[in-house]
C-alpha positions in Angstrom: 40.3 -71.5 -14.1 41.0 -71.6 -10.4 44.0 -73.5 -8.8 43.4 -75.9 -6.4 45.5 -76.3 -3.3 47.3 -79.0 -4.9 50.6 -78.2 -6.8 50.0 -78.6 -10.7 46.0 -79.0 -9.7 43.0 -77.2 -11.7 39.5 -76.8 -11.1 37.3 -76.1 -13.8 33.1 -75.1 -13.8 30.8 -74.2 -15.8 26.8 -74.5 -15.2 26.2 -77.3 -12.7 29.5 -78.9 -13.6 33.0 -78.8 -11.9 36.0 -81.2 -13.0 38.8 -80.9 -10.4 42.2 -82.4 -11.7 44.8 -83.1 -9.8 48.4 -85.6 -10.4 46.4 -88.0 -9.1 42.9 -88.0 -10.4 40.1 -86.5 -11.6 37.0 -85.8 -10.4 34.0 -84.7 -12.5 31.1 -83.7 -10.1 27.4 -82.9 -12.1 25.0 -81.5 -10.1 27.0 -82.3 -6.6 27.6 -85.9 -7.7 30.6 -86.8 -7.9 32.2 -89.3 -11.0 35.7 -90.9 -11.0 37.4 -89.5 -14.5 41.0 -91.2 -13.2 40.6 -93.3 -16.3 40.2 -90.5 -18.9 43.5 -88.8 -17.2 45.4 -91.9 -17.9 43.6 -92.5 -21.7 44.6 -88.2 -21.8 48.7 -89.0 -20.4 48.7 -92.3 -22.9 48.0 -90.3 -26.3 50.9 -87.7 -25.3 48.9 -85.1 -24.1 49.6 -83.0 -20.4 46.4 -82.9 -18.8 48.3 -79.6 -16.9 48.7 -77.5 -20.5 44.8 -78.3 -21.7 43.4 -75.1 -21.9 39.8 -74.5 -20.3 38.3 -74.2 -23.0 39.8 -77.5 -24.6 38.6 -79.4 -21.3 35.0 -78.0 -21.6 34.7 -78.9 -25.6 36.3 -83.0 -24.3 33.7 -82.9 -21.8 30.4 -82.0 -24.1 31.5 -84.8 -26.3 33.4 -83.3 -29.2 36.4 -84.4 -30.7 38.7 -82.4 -29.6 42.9 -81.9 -30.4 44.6 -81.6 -27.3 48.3 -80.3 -27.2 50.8 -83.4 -27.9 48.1 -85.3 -29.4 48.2 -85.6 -33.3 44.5 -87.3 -33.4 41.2 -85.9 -32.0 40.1 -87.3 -28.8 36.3 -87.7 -28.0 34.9 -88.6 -24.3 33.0 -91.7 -24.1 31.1 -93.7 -21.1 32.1 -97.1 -20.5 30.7 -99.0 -17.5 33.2 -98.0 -14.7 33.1 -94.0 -15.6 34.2 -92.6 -18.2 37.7 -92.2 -20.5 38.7 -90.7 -23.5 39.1 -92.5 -26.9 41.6 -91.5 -30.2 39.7 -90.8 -33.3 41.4 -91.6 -36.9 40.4 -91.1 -40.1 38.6 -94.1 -41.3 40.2 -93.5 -44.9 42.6 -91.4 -46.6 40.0 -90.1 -48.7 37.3 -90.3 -46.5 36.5 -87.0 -44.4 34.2 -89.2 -41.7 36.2 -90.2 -38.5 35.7 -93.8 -36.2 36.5 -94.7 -33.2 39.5 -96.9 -32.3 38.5 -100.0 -30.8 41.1 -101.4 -28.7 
């Protein structure tokens, strides 16, 4: 993990990807090309999480997809695209007794 010249700011890579968070975004950038992740930040904020404490490795897990328990957050968050970027969605077990999770539609 590499700080950023921002105070509280990380940068993250791995492969061809960088995500570069900062107090007042984020940036994911794939292959060069930049993608606003602003909206996951807030979505991470909302479900009680500090974007600041995520481990690296908890960041790189969000970003391949998989549900992932973030510090602060009692349910499993999982990234997904929606048409201006991307954010971050809660996951709840669908049942008590059920092991499968679904997604909460809001």
């Amino acid at each position: 993990m590499d700080e950023c010249d921002e105070k509280n700011a990380i940068s993250l890579s791995w492969g061809r990807r960088e995500i570069r968070i900062s107090g007042e975004g984020t940036t994911l950038y794939v292959n060069g090309v930049p993608h606003d992740m602003t909206m996951m930040l807030e979505a991470i904020r909302g479900a009680g999480a500090r974007p600041e404490r995520i481990s690296p490795a908890r960041w790189i897990s969000l970003l391949r997809g998989r549900p992932t328990v973030l510090p602060g957050c009692e349910s499993p968050l999982v990234m997904v695209r929606v048409p201006s970027g991307y954010t971050v969605r809660c996951l709840f077990p669908a049942g008590e007794k059920e092991h499968s999770f679904q997604a909460e539609m809001q």
